[in-house]
PyMOL CGO cylinders between C-alpha atoms (Angstrom):
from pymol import cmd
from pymol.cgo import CYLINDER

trace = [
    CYLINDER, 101.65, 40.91, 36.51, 98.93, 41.24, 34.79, 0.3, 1, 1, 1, 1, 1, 1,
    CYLINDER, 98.93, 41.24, 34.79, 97.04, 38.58, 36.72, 0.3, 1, 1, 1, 1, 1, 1,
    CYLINDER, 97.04, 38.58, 36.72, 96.98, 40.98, 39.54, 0.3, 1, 1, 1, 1, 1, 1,
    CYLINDER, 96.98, 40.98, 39.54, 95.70, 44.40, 36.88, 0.3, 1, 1, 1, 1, 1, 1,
    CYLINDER, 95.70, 44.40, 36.88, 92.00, 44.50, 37.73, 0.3, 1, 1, 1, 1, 1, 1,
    CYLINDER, 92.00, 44.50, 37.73, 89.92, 47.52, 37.65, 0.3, 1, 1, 1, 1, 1, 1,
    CYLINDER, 89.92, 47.52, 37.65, 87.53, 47.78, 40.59, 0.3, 1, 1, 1, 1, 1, 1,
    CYLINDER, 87.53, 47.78, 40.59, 85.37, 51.26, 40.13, 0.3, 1, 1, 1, 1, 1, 1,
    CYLINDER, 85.37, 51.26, 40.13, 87.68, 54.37, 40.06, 0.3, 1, 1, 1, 1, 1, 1,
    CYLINDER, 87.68, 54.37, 40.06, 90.34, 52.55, 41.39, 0.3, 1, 1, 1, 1, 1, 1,
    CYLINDER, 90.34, 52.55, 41.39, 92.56, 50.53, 39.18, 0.3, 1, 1, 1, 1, 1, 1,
    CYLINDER, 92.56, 50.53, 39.18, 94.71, 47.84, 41.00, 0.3, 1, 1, 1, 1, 1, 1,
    CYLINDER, 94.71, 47.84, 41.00, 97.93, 46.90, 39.07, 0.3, 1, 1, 1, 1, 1, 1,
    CYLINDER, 97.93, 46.90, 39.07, 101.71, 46.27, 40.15, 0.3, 1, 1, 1, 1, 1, 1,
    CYLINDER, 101.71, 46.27, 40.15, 102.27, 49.43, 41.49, 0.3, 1, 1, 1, 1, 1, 1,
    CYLINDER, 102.27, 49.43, 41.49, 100.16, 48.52, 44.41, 0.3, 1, 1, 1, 1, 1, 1,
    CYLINDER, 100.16, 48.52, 44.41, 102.31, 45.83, 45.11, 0.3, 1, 1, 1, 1, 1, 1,
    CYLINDER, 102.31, 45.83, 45.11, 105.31, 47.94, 45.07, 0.3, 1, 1, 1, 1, 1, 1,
    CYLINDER, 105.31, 47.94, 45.07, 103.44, 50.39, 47.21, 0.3, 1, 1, 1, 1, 1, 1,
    CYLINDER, 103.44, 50.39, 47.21, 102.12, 48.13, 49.52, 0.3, 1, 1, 1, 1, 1, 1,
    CYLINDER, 102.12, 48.13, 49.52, 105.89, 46.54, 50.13, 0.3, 1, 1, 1, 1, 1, 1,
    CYLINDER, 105.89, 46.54, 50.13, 107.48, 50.17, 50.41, 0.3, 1, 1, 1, 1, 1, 1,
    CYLINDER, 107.48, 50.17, 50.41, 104.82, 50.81, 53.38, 0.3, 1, 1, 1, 1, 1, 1,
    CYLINDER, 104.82, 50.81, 53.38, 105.72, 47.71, 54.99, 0.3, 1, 1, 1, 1, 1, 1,
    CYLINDER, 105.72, 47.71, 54.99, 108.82, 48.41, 54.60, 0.3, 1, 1, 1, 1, 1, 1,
    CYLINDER, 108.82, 48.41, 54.60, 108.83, 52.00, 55.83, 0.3, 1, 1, 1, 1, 1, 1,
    CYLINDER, 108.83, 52.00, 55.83, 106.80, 50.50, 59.04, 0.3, 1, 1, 1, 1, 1, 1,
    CYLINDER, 106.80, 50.50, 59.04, 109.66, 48.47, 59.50, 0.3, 1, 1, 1, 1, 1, 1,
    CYLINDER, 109.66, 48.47, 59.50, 111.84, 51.18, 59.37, 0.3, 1, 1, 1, 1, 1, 1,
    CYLINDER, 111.84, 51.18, 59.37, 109.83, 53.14, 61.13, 0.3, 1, 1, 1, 1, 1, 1,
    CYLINDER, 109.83, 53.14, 61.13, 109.08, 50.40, 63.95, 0.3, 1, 1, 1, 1, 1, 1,
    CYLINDER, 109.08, 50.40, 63.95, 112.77, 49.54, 64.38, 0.3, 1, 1, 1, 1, 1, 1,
    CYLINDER, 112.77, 49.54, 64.38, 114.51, 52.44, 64.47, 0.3, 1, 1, 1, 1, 1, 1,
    CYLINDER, 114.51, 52.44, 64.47, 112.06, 55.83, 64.60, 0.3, 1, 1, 1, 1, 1, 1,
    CYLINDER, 112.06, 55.83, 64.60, 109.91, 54.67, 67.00, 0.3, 1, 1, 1, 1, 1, 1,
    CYLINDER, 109.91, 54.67, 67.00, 112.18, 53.25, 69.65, 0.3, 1, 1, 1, 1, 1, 1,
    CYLINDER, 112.18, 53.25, 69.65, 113.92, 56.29, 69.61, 0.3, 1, 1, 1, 1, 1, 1,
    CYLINDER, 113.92, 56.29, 69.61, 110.40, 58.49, 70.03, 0.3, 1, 1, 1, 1, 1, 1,
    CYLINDER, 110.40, 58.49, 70.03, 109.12, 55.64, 72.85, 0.3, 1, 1, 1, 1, 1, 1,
    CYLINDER, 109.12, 55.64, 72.85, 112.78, 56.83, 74.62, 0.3, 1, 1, 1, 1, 1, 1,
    CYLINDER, 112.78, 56.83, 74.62, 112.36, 60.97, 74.40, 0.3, 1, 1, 1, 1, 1, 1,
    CYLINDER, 112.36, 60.97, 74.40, 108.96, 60.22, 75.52, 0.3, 1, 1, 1, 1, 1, 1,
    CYLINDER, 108.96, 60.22, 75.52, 109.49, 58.34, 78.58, 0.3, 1, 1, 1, 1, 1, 1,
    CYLINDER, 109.49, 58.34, 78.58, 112.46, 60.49, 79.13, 0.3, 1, 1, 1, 1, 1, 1,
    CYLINDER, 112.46, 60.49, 79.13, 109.76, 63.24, 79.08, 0.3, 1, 1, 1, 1, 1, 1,
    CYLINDER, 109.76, 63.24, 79.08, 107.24, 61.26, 81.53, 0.3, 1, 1, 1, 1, 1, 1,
    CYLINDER, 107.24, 61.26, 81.53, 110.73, 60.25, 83.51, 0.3, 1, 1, 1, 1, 1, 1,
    CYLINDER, 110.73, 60.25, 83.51, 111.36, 64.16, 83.64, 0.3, 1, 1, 1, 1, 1, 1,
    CYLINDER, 111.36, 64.16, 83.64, 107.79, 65.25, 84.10, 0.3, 1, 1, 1, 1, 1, 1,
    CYLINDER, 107.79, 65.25, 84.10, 107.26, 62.90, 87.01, 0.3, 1, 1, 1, 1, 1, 1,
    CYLINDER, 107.26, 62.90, 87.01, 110.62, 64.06, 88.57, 0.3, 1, 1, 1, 1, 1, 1,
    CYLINDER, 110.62, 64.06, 88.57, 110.14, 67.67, 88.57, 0.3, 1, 1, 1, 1, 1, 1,
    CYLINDER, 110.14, 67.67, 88.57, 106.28, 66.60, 89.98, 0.3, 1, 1, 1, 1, 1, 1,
    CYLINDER, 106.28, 66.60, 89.98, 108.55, 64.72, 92.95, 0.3, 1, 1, 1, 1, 1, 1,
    CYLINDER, 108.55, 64.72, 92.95, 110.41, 67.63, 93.49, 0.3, 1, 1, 1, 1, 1, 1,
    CYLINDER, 110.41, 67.63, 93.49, 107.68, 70.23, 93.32, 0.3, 1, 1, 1, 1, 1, 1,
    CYLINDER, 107.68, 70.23, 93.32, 106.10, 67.64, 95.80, 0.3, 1, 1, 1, 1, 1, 1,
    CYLINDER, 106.10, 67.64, 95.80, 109.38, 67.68, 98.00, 0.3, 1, 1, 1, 1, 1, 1,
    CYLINDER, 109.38, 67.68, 98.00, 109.75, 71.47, 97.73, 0.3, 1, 1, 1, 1, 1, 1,
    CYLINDER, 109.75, 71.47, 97.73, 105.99, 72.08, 98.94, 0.3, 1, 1, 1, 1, 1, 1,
    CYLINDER, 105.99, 72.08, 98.94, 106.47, 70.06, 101.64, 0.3, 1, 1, 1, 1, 1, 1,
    CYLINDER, 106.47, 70.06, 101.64, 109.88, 71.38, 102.60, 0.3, 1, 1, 1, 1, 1, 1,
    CYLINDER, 109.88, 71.38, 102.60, 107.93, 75.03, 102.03, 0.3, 1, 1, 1, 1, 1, 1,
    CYLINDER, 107.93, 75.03, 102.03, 105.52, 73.54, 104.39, 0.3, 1, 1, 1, 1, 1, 1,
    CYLINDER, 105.52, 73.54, 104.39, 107.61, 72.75, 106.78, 0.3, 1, 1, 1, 1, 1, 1,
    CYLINDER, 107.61, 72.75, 106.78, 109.16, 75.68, 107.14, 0.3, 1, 1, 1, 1, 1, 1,
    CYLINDER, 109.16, 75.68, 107.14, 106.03, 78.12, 107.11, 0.3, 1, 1, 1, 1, 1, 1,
    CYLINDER, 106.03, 78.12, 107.11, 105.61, 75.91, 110.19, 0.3, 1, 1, 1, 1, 1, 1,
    CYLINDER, 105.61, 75.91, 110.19, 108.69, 76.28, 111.65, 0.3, 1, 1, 1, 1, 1, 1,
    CYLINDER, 108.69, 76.28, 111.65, 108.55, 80.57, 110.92, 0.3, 1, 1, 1, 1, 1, 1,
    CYLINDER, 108.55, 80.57, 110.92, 104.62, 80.53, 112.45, 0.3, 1, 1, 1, 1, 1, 1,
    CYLINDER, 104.62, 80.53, 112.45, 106.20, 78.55, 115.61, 0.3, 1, 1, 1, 1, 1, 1,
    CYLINDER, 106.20, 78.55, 115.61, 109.27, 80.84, 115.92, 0.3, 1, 1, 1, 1, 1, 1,
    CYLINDER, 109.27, 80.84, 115.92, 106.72, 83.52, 115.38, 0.3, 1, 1, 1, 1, 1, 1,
    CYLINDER, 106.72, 83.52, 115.38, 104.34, 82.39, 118.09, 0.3, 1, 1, 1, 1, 1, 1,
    CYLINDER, 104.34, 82.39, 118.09, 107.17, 81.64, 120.63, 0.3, 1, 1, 1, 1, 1, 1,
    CYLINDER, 107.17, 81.64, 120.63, 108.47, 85.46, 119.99, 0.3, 1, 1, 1, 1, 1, 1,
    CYLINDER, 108.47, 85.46, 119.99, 104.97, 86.90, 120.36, 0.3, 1, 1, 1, 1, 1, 1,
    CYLINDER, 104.97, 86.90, 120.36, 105.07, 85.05, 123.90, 0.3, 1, 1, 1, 1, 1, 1,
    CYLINDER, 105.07, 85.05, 123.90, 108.45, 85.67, 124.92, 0.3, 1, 1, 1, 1, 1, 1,
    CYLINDER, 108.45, 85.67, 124.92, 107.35, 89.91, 123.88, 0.3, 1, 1, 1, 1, 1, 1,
    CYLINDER, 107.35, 89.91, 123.88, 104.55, 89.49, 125.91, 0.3, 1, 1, 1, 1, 1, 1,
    CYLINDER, 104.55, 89.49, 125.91, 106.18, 87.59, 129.31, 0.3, 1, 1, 1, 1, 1, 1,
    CYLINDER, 106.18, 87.59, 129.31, 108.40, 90.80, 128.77, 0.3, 1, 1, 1, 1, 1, 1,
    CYLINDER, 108.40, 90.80, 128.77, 105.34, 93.42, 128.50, 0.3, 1, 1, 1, 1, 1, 1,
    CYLINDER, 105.34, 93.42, 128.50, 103.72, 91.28, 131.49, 0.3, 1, 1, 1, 1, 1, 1,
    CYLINDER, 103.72, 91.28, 131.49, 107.27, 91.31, 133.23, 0.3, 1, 1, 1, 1, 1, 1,
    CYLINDER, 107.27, 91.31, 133.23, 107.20, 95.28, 132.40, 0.3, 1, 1, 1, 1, 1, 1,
    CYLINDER, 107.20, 95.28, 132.40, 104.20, 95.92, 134.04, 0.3, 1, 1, 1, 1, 1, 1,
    CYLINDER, 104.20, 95.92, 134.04, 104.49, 93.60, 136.73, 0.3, 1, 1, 1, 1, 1, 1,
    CYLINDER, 104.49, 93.60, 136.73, 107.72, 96.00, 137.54, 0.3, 1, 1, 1, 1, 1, 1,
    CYLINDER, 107.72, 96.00, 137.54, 106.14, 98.85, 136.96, 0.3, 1, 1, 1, 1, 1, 1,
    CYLINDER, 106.14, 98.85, 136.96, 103.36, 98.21, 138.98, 0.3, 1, 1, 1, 1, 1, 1,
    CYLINDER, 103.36, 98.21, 138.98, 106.25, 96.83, 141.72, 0.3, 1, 1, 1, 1, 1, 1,
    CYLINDER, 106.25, 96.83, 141.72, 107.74, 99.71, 141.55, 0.3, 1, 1, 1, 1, 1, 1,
    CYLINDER, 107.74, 99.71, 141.55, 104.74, 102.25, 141.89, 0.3, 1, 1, 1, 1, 1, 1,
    CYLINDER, 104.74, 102.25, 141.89, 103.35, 100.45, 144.92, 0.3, 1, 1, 1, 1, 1, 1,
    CYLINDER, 103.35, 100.45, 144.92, 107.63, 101.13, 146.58, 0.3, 1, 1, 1, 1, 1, 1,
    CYLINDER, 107.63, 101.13, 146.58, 106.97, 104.58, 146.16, 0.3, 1, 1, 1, 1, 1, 1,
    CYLINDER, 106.97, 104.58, 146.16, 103.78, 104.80, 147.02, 0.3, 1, 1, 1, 1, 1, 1,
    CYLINDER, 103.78, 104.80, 147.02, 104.90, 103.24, 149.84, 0.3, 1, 1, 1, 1, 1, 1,
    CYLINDER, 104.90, 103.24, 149.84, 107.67, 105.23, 150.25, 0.3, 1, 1, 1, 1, 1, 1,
    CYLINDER, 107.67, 105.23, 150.25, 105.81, 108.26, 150.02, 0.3, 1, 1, 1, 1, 1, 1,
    CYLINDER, 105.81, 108.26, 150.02, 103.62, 106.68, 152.82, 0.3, 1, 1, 1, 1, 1, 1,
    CYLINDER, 103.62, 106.68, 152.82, 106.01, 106.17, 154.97, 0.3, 1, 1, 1, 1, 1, 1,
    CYLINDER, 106.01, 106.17, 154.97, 107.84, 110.06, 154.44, 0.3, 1, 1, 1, 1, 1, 1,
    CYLINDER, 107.84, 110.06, 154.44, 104.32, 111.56, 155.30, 0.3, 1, 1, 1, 1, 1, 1,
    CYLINDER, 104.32, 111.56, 155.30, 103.98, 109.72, 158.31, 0.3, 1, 1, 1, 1, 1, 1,
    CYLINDER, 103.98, 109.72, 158.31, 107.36, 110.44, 159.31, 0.3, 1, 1, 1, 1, 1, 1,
    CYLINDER, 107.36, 110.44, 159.31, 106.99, 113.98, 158.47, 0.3, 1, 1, 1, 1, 1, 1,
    CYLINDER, 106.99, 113.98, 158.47, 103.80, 114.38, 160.25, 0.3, 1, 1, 1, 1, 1, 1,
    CYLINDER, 103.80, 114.38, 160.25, 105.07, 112.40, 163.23, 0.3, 1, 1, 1, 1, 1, 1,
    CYLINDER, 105.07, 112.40, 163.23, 108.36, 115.07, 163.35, 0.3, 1, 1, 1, 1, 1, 1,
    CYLINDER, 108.36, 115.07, 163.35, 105.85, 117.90, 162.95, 0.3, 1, 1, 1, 1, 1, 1,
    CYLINDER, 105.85, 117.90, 162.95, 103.69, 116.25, 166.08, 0.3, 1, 1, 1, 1, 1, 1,
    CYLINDER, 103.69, 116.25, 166.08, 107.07, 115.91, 167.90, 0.3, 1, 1, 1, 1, 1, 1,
    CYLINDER, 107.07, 115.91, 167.90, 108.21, 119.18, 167.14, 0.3, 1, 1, 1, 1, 1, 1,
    CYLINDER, 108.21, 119.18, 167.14, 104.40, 120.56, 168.26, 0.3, 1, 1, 1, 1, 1, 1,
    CYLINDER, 104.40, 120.56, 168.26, 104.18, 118.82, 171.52, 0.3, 1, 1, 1, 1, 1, 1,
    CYLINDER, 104.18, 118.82, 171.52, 107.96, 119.93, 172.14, 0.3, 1, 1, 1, 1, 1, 1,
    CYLINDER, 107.96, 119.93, 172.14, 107.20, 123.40, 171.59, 0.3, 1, 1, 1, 1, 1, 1,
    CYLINDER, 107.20, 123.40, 171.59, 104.15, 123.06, 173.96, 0.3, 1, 1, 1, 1, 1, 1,
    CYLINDER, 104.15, 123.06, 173.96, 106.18, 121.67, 176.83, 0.3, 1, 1, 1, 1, 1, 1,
    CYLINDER, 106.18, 121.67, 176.83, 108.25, 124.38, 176.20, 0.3, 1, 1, 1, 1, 1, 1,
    CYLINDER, 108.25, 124.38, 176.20, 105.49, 127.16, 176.45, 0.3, 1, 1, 1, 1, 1, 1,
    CYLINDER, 105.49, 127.16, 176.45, 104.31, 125.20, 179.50, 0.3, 1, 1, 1, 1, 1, 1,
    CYLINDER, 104.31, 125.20, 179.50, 107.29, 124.96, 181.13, 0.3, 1, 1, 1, 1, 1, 1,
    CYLINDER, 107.29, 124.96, 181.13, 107.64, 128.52, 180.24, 0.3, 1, 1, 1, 1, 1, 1,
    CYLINDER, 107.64, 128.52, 180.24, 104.35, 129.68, 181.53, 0.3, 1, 1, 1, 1, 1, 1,
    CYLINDER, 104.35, 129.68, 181.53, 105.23, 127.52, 184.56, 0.3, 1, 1, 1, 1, 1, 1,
    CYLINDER, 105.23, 127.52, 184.56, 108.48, 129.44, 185.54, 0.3, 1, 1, 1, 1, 1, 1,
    CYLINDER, 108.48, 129.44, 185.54, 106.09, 132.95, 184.44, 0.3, 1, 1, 1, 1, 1, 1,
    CYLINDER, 106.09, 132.95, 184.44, 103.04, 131.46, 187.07, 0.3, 1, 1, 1, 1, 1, 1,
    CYLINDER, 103.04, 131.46, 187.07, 105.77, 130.43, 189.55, 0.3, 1, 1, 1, 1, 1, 1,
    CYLINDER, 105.77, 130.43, 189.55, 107.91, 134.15, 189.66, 0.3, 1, 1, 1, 1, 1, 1,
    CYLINDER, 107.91, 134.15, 189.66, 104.54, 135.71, 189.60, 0.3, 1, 1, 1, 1, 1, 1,
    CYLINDER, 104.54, 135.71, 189.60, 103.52, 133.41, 192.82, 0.3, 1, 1, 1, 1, 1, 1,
    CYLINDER, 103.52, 133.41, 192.82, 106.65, 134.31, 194.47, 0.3, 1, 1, 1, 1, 1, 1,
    CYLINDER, 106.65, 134.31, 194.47, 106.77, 137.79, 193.72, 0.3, 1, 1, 1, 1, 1, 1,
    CYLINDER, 106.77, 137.79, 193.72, 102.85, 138.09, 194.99, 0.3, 1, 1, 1, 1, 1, 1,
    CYLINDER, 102.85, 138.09, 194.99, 103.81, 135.99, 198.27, 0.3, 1, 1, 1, 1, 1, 1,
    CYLINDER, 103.81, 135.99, 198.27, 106.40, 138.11, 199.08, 0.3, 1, 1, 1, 1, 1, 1,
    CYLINDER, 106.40, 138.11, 199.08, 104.05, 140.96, 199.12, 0.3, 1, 1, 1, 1, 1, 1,
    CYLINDER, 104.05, 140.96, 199.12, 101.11, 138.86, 200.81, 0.3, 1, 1, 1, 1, 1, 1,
    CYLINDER, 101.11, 138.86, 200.81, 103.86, 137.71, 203.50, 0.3, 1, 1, 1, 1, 1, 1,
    CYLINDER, 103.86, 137.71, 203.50, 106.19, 140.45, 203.39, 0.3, 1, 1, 1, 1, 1, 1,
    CYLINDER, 106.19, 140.45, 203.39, 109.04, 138.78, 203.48, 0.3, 1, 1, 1, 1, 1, 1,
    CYLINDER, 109.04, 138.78, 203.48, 111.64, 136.71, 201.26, 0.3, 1, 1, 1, 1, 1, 1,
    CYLINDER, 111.64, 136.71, 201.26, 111.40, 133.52, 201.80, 0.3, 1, 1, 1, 1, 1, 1,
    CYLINDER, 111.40, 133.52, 201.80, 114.63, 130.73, 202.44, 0.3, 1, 1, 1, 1, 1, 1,
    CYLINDER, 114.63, 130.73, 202.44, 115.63, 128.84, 199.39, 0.3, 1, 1, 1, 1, 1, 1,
    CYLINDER, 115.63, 128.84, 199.39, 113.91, 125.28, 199.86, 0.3, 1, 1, 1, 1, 1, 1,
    CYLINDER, 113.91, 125.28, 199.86, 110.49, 126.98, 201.10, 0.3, 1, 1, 1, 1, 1, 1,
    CYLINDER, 110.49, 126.98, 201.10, 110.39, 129.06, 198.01, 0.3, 1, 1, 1, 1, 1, 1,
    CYLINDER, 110.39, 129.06, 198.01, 110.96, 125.82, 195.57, 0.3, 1, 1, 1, 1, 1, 1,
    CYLINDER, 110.96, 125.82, 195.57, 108.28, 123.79, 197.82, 0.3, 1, 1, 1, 1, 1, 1,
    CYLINDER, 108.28, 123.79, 197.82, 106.04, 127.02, 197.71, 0.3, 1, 1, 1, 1, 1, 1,
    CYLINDER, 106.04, 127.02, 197.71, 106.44, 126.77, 193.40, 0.3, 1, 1, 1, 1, 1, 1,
    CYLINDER, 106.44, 126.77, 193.40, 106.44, 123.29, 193.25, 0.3, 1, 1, 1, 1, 1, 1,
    CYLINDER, 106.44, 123.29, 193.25, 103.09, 123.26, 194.87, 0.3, 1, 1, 1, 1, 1, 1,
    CYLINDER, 103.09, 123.26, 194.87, 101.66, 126.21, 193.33, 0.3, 1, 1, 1, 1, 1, 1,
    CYLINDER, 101.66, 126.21, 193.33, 102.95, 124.69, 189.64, 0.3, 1, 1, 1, 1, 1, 1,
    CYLINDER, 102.95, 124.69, 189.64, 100.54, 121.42, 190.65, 0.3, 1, 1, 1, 1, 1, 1,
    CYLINDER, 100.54, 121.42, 190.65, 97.92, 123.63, 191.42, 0.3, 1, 1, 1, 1, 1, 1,
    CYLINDER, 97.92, 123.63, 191.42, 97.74, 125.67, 188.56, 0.3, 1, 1, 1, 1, 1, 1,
    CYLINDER, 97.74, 125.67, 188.56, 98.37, 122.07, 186.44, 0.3, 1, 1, 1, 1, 1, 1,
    CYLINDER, 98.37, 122.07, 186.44, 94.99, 120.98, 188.26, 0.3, 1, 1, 1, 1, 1, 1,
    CYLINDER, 94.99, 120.98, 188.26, 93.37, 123.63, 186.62, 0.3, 1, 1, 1, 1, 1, 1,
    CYLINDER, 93.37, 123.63, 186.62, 91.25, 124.72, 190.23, 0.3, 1, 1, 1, 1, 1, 1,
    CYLINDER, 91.25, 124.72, 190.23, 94.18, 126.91, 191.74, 0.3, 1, 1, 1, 1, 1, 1,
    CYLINDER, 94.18, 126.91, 191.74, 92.50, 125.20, 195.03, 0.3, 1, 1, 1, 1, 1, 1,
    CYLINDER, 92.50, 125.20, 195.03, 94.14, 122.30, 197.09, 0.3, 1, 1, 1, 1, 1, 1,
]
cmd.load_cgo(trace, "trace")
């Protein structure tokens, strides 16, 4: 081998480079055959995994998604359905104020329509009270004026006519 000993600068090139140069290629092919293959497979088992759990974060956002929607919709139909029952509330309140407002109405007029009824009753009974007074007092003063008692049916067509002439206010026919 001395056809391929040389010397080129610092470097010297002999047989050793040879030997060198065939245990690289060799460890390439070692390498290349049955290293590599096997790093090639973890690594796209990696990507593989990598790009699945990227899927699934992808699925889970969506599904998160998805549900925030579904809470914010449930959330919006219970904020309506609290308010129909506020507006419902009031709306029965409100109902319920103007039937006893209008009840109250109705037991003030009746109360003040008793009290009428119960002041005009105990005028016609001071009238008719006054009128029996006016009539005795007629009679009694006509039995002086005439001296005399008079029969039964004069003395109720004497009142009688003497009551319509003190209810016409004059005393005069």
């Amino acid at each position: 081998m001395i056809f391929l000993a040389g010397e080129v600068g610092v470097v010297t090139i002999d047989g050793t480079v040879v030997v060198e140069l065939i245990a690289f290629l060799l460890m390439l092919a070692v390498l290349a055959r049955y290293v590599y293959p096997e790093i090639v497979k973890v690594a796209e088992a990696r990507q593989r995994a990598i790009a699945q759990q990227l899927k699934e974060a992808e699925e889970a956002r969506t599904a998160a998604e998805a549900r925030l929607k579904e809470a914010q919709a449930k959330l919006d139909d219970a904020r309506r359905s609290a308010q129909s029952v506020l507006d419902a509330a009031a709306k029965s309140a409100e109902q319920l104020r103007q039937e006893l407002k209008q009840k109250a109405d109705e037991e003030a007029k009746r109360t003040v329509e008793n009290a009428r009824k119960q002041i005009e009753a105990e005028r016609d009974q001071a009238i008719r009270s006054v009128r029996t007074e006016v009539a005795d007092l007629v009679v009694l003063a006509t039995e002086k004026v005439v001296g005399e008692t008079l029969d039964e049916r004069k003395h109720r067509a004497l009142i009688e006519r003497s009551i319509q002439e003190v209810a016409g206010g004059d005393g005069r026919n």
